[in-house]
N, C-alpha and C positions, 0 to 999 in steps of 0.2 A: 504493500500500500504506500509506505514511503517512496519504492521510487517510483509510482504512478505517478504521484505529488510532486516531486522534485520535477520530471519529466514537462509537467505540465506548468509547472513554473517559468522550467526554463522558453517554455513554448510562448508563454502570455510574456516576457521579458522582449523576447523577438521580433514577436508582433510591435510590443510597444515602441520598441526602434528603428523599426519598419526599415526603409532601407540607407538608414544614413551610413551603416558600418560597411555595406557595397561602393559609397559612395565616396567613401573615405581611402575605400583600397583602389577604386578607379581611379582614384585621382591621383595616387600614391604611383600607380601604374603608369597613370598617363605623364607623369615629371619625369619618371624613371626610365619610361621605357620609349616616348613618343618621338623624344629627338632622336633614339639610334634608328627606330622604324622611318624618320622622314629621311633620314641620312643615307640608307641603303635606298629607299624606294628611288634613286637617281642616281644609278653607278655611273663612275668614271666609263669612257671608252672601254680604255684597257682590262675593265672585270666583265671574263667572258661566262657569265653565269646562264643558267635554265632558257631563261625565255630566246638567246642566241638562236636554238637551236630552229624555233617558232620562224623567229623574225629573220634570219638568212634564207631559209625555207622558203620563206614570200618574196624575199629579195633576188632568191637562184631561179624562181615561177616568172617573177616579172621577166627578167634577164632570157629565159628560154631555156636555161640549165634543169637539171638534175635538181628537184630539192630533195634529195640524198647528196647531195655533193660534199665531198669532207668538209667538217669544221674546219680543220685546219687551211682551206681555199678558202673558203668565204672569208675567216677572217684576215686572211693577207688582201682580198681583193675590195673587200665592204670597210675594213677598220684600219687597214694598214697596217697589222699586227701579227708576228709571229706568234704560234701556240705551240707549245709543245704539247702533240697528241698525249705523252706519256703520262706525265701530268697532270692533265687535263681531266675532271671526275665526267667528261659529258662523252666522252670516247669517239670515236671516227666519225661517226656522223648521227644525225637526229636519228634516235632511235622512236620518236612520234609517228602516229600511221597517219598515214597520206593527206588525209581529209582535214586533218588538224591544222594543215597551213592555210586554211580560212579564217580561222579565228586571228591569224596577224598577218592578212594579205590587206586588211583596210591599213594596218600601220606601219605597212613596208615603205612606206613613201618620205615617213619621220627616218632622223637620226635613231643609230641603235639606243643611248640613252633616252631619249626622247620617246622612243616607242617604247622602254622597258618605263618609263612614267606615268606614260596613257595608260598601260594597261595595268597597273598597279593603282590607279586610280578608279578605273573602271569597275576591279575585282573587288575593291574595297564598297565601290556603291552595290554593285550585288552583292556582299556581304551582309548589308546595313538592311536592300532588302529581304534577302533570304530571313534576317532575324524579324523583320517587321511581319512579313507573313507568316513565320513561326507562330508570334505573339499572337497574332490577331486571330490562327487558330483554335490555340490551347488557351487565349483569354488568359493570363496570367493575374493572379487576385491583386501584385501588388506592379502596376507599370511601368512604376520608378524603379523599384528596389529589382525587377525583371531587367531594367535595360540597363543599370548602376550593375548588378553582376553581370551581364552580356560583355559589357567593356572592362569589367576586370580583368575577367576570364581572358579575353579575349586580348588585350595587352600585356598582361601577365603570361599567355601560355607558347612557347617555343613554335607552336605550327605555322601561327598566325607572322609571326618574326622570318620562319623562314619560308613562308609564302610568299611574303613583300620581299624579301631576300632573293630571291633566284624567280620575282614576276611566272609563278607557277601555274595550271588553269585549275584549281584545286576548286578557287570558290565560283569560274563558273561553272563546275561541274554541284557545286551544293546547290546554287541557283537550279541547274536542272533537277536535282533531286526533291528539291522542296517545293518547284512547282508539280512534278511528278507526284510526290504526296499529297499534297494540297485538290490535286482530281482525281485521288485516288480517294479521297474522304468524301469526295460528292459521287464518287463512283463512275468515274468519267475513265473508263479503264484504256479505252482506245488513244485518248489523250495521254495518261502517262506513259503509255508506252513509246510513243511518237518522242516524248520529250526523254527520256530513256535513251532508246536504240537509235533514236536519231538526231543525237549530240555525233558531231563528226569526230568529236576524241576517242568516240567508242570502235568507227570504222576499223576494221582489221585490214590488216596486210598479210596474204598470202603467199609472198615471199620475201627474200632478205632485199634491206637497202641496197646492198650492192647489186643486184638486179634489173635496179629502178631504173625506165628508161633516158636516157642522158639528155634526152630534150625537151623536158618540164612538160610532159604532157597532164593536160588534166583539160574537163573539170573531175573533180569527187566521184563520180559516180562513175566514170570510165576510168576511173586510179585506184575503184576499189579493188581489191583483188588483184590488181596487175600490176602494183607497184613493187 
């Protein structure tokens, strides 16, 4: 019986604080942790991280090339910069299926920093929705103290640092997951599926990069399977 009591004490404490002690750690988060997030979300040239791989891919399509073409070509001929394949954690060439160079053929036109900005901009506004239509699901009892830990969480936790670190498509893949759930609660099942199996990051490749035919053919749909 005592620790019903105690239990329930601590529960009516909680409530009464609703969500300032969320609001306290976000904030705490957001000093500590916001300037190294703004600082990466805009690499130098020379840091040839994740999204590289996107955005040469668009740049080797425009050009007529291979977008399998080694990393190590694009960025001597896009950045002016030697890379040592060895090195290098992103390996010879984009290991992304084919379809995926849609999502950075609109930002092939920008600088590589430039485009690793937009799209780290972008990914963070589908973030912001992804948790808005979360909330407006599941109703959360307290709105504040729901979006006071959304941003804890979410400045405090390593994924979110190395999402914006290497401009990854992580969250727009949760954007498609949560509209995919969201018509799957009204039972809109031919809808989730669509948004599902027809996200082009999901598209398979039937054979290896080095395969891919040398003169940038596409669109999607003729690159499926025969890239």
């Amino acid at each position: 019986m005592a620790s019903g009591s105690t239990a329930s004490n601590t529960e009516v404490r909680a409530a009464a604080l609703g969500p300032l002690p969320w609001l306290v750690l976000a904030l705490a988060g957001a000093l500590q942790f916001g300037p190294l997030l703004v600082a990466v979300a805009y690499p130098p040239r020379s840091h040839i991280l994740d999204f590289f791989q996107d955005w040469s891919s668009a740049r080797c399509y425009l050009a007529g090339r291979s977008i399998y073409t080694p990393l190590v070509e694009s960025a001597h001929e896009f950045l002016g910069l030697e890379v040592d394949p060895v090195r290098s954690h992103l390996g010879r060439q984009s290991t992304h299926p084919p379809a995926s160079v849609l999502l950075a053929l609109p930002l092939a036109f920008l600088g590589y920093p430039e485009a690793f900005l937009v799209w780290n901009l972008l990914s963070l506004g589908m973030l912001v929705v992804s948790a808005g239509l979360i909330a407006r699901e599941l109703g959360p009892p307290w709105p504040g103290a729901g979006l006071a830990v959304g941003v804890a969480v979410a400045l405090l936790a390593s994924p979110l640092f190395a999402q914006v670190l290497h401009a990854q498509v992580n969250l727009f893949l949760l954007l498609l997951i949560t509209l995919a759930w969201r018509a799957s609660r009204r039972e809109a099942w031919g809808v989730a599926g669509v948004l599902i199996a027809g996200s082009p990051v999901w598209w398979p490749s039937t054979k290896t990069p080095d395969s891919a035919p040398r003169n940038g053919a596409f669109p999607a749909a003729r690159c499926r399977g025969r890239c």
